[in-house]
C-alpha positions as CSV (number, residue, x, y, z in Angstrom):
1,X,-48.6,-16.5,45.2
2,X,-48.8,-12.6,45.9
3,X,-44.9,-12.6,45.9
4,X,-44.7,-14.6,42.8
5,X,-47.1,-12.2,41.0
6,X,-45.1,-9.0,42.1
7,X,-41.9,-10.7,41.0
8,X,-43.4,-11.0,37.6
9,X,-45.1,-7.6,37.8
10,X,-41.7,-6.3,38.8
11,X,-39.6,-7.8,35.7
12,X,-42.9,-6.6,33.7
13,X,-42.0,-3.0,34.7
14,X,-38.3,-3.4,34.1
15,X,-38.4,-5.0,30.5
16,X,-40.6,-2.1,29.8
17,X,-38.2,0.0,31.0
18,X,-35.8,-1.4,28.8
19,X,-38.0,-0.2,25.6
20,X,-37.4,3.8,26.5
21,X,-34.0,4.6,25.8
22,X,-32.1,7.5,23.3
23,X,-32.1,6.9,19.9
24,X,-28.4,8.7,20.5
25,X,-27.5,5.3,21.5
26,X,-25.7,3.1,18.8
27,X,-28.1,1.0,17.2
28,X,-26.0,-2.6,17.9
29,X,-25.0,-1.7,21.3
30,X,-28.9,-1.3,22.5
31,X,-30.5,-4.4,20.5
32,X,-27.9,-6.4,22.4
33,X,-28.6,-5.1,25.4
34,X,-32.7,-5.6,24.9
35,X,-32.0,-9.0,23.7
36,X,-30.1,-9.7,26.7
37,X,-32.8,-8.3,28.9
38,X,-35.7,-10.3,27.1
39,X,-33.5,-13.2,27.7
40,X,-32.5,-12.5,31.7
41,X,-36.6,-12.0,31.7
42,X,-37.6,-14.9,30.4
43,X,-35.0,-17.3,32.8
44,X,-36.6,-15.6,35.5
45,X,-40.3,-16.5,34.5
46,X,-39.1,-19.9,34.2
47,X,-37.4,-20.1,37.9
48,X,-40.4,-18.6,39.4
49,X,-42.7,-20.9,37.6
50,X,-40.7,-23.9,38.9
51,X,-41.0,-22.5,42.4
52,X,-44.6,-21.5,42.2
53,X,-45.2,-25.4,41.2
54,X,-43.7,-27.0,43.7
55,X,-45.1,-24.6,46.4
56,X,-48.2,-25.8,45.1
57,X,-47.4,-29.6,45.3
58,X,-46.1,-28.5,49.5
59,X,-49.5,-27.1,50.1
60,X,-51.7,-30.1,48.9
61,X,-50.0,-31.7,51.4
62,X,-51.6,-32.0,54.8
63,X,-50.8,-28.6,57.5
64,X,-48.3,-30.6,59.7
65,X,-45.3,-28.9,61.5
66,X,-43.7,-32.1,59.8
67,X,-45.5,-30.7,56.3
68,X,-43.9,-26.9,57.1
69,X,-40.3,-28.6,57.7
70,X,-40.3,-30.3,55.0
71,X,-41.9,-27.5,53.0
72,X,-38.6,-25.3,54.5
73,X,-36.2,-28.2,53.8
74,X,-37.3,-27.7,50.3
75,X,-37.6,-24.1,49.8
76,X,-33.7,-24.7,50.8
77,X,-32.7,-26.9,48.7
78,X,-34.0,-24.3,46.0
79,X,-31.1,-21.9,47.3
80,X,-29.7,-22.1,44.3
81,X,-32.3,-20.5,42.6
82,X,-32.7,-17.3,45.0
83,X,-28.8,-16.4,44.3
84,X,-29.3,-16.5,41.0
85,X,-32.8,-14.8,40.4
86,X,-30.9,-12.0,42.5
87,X,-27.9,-12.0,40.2
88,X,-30.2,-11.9,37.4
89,X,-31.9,-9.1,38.8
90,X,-29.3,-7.3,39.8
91,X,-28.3,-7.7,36.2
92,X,-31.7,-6.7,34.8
93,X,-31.7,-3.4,37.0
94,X,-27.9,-2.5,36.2
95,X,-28.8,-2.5,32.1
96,X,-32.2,-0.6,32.8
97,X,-29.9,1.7,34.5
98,X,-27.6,2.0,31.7
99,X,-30.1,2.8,29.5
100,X,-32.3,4.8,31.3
101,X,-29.0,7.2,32.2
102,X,-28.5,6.8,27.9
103,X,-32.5,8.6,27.8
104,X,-31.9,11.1,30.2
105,X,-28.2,12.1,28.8
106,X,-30.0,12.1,25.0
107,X,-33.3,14.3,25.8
108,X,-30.9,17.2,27.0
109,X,-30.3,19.5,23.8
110,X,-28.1,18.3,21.1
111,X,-26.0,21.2,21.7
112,X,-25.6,20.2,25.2
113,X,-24.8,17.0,24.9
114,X,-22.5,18.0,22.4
115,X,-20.2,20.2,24.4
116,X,-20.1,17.5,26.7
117,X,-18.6,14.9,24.6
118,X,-16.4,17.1,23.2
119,X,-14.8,18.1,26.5
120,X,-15.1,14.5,27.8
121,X,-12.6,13.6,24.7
122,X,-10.8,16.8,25.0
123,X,-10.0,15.4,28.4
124,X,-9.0,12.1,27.6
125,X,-7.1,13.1,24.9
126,X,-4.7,15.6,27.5
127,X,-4.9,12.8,30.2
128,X,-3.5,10.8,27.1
129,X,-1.0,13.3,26.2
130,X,0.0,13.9,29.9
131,X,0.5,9.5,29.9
132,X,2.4,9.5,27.1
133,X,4.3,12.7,27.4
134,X,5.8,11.4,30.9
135,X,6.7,8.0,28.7
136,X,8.5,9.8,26.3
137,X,10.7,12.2,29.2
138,X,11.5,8.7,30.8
139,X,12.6,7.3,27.9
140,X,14.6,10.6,26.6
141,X,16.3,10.7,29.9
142,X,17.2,7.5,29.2
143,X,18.4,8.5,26.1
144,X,20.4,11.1,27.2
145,X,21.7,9.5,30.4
146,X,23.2,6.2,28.4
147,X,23.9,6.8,25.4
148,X,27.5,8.0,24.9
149,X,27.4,11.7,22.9
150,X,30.4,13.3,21.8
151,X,31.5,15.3,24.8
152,X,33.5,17.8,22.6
153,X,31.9,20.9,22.0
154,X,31.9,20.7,18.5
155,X,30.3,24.4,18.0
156,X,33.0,26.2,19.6
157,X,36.0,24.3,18.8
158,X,34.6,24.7,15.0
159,X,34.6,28.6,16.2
160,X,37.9,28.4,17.3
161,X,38.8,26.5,14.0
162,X,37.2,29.0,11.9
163,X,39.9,32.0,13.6
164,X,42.8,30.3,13.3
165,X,42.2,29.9,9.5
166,X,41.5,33.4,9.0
167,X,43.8,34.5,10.6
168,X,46.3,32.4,8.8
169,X,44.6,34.0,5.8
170,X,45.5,37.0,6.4
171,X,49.3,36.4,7.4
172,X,49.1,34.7,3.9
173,X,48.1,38.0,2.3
174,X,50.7,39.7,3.3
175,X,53.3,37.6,2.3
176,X,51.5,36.7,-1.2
177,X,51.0,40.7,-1.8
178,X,53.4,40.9,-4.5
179,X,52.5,37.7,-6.2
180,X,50.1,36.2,-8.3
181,X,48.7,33.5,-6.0
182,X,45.0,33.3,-5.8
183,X,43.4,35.8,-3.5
184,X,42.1,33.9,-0.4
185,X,39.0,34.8,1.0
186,X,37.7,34.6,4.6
187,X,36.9,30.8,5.1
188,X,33.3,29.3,6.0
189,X,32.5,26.0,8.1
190,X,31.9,22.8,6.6
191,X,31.0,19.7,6.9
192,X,29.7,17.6,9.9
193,X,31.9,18.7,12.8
194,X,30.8,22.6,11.9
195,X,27.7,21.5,11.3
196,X,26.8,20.2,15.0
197,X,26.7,15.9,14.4
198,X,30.2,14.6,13.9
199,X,29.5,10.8,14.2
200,X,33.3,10.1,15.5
201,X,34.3,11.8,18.4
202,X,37.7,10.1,18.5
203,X,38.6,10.9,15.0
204,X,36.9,14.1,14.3
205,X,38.6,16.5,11.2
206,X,37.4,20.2,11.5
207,X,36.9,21.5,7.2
208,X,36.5,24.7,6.1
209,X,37.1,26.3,2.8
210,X,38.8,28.9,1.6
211,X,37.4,30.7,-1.6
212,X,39.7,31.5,-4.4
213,X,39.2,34.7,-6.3
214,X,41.5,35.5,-9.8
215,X,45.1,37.8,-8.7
216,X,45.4,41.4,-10.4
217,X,45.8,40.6,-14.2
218,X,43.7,37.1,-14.4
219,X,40.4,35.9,-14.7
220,X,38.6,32.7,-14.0
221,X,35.9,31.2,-16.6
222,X,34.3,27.5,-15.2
223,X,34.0,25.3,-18.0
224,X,32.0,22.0,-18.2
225,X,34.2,18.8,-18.5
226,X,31.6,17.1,-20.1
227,X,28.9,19.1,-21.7
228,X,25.7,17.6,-21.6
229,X,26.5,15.7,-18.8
230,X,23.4,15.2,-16.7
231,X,23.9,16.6,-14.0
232,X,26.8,19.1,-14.1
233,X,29.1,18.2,-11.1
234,X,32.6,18.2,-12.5
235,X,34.3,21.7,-13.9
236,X,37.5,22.7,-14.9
237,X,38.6,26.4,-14.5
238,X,40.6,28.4,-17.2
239,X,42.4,30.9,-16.4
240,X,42.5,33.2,-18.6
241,X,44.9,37.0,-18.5
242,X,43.5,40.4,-18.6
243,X,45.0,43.7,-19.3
244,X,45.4,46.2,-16.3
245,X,48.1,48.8,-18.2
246,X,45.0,51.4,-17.1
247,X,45.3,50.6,-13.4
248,X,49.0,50.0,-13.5
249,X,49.7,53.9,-14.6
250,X,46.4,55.5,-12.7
251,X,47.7,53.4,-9.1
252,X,51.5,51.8,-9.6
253,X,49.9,48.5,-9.4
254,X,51.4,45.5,-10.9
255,X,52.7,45.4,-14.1
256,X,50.9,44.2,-17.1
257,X,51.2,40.2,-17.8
258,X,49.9,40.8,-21.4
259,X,51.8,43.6,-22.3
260,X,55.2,43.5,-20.8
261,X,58.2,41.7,-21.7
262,X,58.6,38.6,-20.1
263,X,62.0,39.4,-18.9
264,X,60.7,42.7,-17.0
265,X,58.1,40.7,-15.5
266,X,60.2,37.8,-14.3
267,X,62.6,40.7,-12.8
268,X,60.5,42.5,-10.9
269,X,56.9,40.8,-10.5
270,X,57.3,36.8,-11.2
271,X,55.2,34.9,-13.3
272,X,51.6,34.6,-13.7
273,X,49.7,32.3,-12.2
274,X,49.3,30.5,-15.9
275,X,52.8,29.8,-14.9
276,X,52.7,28.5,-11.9
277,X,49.8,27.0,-11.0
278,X,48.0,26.0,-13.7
279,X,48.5,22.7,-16.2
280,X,47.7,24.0,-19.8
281,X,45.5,26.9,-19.6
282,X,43.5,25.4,-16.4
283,X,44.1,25.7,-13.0
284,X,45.6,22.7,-11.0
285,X,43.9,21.1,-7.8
286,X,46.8,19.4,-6.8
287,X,49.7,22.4,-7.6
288,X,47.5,24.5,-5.4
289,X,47.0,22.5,-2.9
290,X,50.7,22.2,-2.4
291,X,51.4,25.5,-2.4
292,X,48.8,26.3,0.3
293,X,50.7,23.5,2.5
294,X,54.4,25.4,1.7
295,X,52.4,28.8,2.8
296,X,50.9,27.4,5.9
297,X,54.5,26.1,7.4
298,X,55.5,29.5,6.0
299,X,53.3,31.7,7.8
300,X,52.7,29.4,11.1
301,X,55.3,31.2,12.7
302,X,53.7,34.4,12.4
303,X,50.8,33.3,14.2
304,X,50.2,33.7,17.8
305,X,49.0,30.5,17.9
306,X,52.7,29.2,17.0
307,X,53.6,29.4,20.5
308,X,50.7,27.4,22.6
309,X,50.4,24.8,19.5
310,X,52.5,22.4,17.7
311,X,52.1,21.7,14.1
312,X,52.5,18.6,12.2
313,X,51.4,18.7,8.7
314,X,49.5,16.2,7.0
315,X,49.9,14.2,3.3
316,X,46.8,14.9,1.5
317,X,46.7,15.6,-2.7
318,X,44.0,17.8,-3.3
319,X,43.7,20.1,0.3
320,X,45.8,21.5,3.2
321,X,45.5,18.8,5.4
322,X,47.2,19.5,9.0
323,X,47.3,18.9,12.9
324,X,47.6,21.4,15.7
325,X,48.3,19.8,19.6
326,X,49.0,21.2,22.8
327,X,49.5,18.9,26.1
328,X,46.5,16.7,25.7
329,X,44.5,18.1,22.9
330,X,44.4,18.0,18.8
331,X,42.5,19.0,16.5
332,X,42.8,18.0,12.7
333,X,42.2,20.3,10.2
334,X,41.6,19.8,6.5
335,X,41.6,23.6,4.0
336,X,39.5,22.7,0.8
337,X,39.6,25.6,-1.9
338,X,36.8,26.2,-4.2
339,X,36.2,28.9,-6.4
340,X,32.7,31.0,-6.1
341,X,29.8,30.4,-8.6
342,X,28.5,34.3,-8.9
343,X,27.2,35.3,-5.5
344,X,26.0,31.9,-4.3
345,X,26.3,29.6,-1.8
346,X,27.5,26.8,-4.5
347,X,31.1,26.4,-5.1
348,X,33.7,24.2,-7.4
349,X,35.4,22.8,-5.2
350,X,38.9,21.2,-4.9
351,X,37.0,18.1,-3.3
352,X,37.7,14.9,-5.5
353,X,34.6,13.8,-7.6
354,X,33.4,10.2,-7.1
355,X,34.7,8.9,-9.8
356,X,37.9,6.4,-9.4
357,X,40.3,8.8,-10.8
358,X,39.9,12.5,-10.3
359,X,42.0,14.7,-13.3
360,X,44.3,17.2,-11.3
361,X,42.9,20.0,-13.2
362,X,39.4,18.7,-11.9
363,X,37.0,20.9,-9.8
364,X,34.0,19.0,-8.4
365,X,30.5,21.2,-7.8
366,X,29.9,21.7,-4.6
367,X,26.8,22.6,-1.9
368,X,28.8,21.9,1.5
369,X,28.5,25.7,2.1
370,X,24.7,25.5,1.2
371,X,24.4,22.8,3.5
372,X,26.3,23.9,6.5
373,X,23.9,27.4,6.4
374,X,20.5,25.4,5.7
375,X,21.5,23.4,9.1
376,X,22.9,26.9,10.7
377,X,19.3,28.2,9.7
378,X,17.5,25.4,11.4
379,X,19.1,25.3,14.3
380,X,18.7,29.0,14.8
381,X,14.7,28.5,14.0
382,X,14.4,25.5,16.5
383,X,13.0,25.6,19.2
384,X,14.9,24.8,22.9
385,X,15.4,20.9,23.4
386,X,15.5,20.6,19.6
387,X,17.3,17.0,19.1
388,X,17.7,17.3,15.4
389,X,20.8,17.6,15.1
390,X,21.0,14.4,18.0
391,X,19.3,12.5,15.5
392,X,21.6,13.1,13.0
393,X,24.2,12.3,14.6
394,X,23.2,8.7,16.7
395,X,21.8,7.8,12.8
396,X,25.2,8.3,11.6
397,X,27.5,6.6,14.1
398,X,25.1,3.8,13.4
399,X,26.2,3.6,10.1
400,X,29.2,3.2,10.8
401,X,31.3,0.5,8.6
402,X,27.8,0.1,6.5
403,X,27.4,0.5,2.9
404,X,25.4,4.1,3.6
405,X,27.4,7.3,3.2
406,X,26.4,9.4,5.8
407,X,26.0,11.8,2.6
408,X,22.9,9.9,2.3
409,X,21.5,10.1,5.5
410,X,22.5,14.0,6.0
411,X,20.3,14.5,3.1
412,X,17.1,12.0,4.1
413,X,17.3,14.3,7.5
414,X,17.8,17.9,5.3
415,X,14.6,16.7,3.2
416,X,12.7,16.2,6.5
417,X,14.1,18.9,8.2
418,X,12.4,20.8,4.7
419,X,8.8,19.5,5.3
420,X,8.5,18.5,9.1
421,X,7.5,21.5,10.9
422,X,10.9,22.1,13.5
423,X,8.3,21.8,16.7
424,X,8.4,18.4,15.9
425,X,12.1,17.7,16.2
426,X,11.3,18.9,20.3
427,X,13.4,16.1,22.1
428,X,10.3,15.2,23.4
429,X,9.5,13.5,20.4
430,X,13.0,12.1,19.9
431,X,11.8,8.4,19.1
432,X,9.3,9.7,16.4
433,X,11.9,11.3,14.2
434,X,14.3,8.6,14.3
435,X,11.4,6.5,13.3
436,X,10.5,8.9,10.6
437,X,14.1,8.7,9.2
438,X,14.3,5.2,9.3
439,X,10.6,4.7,7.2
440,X,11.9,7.6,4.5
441,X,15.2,5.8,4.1
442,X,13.4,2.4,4.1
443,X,10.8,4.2,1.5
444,X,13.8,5.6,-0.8
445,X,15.8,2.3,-0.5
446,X,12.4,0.6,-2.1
447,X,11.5,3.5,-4.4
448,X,15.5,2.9,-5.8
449,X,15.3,6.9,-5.1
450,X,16.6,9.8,-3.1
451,X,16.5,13.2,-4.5
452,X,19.3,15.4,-4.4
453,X,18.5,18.2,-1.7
454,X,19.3,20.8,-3.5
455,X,18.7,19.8,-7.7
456,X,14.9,21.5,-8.5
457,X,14.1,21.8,-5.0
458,X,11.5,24.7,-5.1
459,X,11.2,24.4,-0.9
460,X,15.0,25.5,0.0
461,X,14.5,28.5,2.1
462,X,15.1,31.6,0.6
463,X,18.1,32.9,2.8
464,X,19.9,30.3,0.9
465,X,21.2,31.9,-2.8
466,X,21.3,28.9,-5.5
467,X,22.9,29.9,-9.0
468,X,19.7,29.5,-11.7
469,X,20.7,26.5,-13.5
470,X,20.8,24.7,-10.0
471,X,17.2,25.6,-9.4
472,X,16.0,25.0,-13.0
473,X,17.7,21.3,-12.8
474,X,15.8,18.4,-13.1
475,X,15.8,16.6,-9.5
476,X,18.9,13.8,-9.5
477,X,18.7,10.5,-8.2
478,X,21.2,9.9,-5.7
479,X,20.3,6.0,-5.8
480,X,20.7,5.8,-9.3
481,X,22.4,3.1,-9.4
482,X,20.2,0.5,-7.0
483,X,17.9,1.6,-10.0
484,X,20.2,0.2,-12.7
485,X,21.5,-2.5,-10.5
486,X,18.7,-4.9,-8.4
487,X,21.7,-6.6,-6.7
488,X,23.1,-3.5,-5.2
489,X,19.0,-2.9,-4.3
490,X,18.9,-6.3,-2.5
491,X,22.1,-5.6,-0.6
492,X,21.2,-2.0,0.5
493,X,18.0,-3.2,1.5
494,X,20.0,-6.0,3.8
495,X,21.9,-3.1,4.9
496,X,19.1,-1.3,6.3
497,X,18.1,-3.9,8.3
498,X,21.3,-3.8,9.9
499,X,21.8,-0.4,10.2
500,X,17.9,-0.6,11.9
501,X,19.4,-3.6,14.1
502,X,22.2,-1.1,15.4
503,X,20.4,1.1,15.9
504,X,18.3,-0.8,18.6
505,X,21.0,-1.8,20.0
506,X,22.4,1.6,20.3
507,X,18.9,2.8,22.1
508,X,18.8,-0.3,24.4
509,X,22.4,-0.2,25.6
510,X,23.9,3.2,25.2
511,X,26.5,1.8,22.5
């Protein structure tokens, strides 16, 4: 009876116990944990009353050694209840614990207890880091060890590109010094190979263009083809002729197109480039074009380069289109001419516009200088191990034979290039971007809406020089027309889904 009564006086004390905890603790967390007490409490009141009775029924029994065996016999048979009392107590003790530890840790100062749990998360949250920072190296070495990147160089062969054309540039202006050809400036880099994330490395064409500035004697005024036209993308270029009878006294320059006879001009200067190269009073894409190929097999032979490389030129309407090889290597490269708008990166280019038919005399606005410096400019900014450019580029070879232009997804990746700071693009993180390009395409594709990088954008970074009525334009809508067509939405949108598929696939397997 004594050891029944300090059992009870025992759990007494405990549930007790269970009453003094922190008022720190969430409110939920300790009524359960009193309920369960009160319950574990009450279970073992009822065990111990059950034992206490039949104890009681053993001992009216007569004092036998045959009484105390059977009084042991039956105390076993109650073994059941001894393991679980002790469970329950062990139980009991292990939540009085809990919250007793909850009292102590609450009646230290709140500023104590404060610091603590912010370093305890602070820790977690770098052991969590740490965990997931070794995921994501495993998975980019994976990355990088299977899938199958270019293994061109694309930066220095572009370099290499990029001297060859000037210096064919300047073997040109020696040969075109007496004539009325456009002046050819030095060339810049564009496109995707210059750019860093050429999606084919099999079939990989090296553009640059070659600005055009009027000869002695002209003048070039870009006109709208269609005024009003919304937004103003297609151009045409008169030509128009200027007097230099002041320069051609003061420096025995060339002689006058608008004031000498035409006979003295065809005898010892040639036409103008009204003449020539031009189809009324504008200038012609296609007649300029095919001059530049007659001048390039003219002044290959001047080059150094003639005698390491072979050149085969290439058909192509509006550009210079051509291949240099030696032994085992080629390179394709395609001259597009544009003429300057002021001092801007923007030019009218001899590009053709997306229409079915492109006019000859047809000059298409274009920002693939703008775009090959805003990527030049990231990728100097970036950090090491930046994989933006990575991304790019597996996006695009997934693309491959889909309805997306890879247009489109260079300009989803400049728009998040534009507001994701360039930390973030850390190959490290490799799986996150590619995930962000996916949602903002996905997002666009349901919007019926991608903005045109560079129409009203009030975030392009200053080293970048856009002529005003560029950055006064209203933003366009390159998805227009999934916005004027729900079919074409509905088959983009299956699209996607492909494109998402390949890319998996592309991930998983390396291809």
């Amino acid at each position: 009876m004594a050891v029944t009564n300090l059992s009870l006086w025992v759990l007494q004390q405990l549930i007790l116990n269970v009453h003094v905890v922190s008022d720190e603790m969430d409110e939920a967390t300790r009524d359960r944990m009193e309920h369960r007490a009160k319950q574990l409490s009450r279970e073992m009141t009822r065990l111990l009353q059950e034992l206490e009775q039949k104890s009681q029924e053993q001992r009216s029994k007569e004092q036998t050694p045959v009484a105390w065996r059977g009084l042991l016999f039956a105390a076993l048979q109650h073994w059941q209840f001894w393991a679980i009392a002790g469970m329950l107590l062990l139980l009991i003790l292990w939540l009085c614990w809990c919250l007793r530890r909850s009292h102590e840790e609450g009646s230290s100062s709140e500023e104590d207890s404060s610091n603590s749990s912010s370093r305890e998360e602070e820790e977690r949250e770098e052991q969590n880091e740490e965990e997931e920072s070794e995921y994501t190296k495993d998975l980019t070495r994976h990355f990088e060890e299977h899938i199958q990147w270019p293994n061109q160089n694309l930066f220095t062969v572009s370099e290499s590109v990029r001297s060859l054309v000037n210096a064919f540039i300047l073997a040109a202006r020696q040969v075109l010094s007496d004539s009325s050809f456009p002046v050819l400036e030095p060339c810049f880099g564009i496109g995707s190979a210059h750019e860093g994330w050429s999606p084919d490395e099999e079939n990989i064409i090296y553009q640059v263009l070659v600005p055009l500035g009027p000869p002695s004697g002209h003048t070039f005024l870009p006109e709208l083809c269609s005024p009003g036209q919304v937004p103003e993308r297609n151009f045409r270029i008169r030509v128009e002729l200027q007097c230099t009878c002041q320069a051609e006294q003061l420096e025995g320059g060339m002689l006058c197109f608008l004031h000498h006879d035409h006979e003295e001009l065809r005898m010892y200067q040639g036409r103008s480039l009204l003449q020539t190269l031009c189809t009324g009073s504008y200038l012609d894409v296609e007649k300029t074009a095919c001059r530049l190929h007659g001048l390039v097999k003219a002044c290959w032979v001047l080059l150094p380069y003639s005698h390491q490389w072979r050149l085969t030129m290439l058909p192509y309407s509006r550009s210079c289109k051509f291949k240099i090889a030696r032994a085992e290597k080629e390179a394709i490269i395609e001259i597009m001419l544009g003429v300057q708008q002021g001092d801007s990166d923007i030019f009218l280019s001899s590009q053709a516009s997306e229409a079915i038919f492109t006019p000859s005399t047809t000059w298409t606005l274009s920002c693939a200088v703008a775009e090959a410096k805003f990527f030049e400019l990231m990728t100097r900014q970036a950090p090491d191990g930046s994989f933006h450019l990575r991304c790019l580029q597996l996006c695009a070879r997934a693309l491959v034979g889909t309805g997306f232009s890879s247009c489109t997804l260079k300009t989803v990746v400049m728009h998040l290039l534009n507001t994701t700071p360039l930390s973030g693009w850390h190959k490290t993180r490799f799986l996150l971007r590619l995930d962000d390009i996916m949602r903002y395409l996905c997002h666009c594709l349901e919007e019926k809406r991608l903005d045109h990088f560079f129409f009203g954008n009030e975030k392009i970074p200053e080293e970048i020089i856009l002529p005003p009525a560029l950055q006064r334009a209203e933003p366009f809508n390159l998805f227009q027309h999934l916005a004027q067509d729900p079919d074409a939405q509905a088959e983009a949108m299956r699209q996607f889904m492909d494109l998402q598929d390949r890319l998996t696939r592309m991930l998983t397997y390396g291809h």
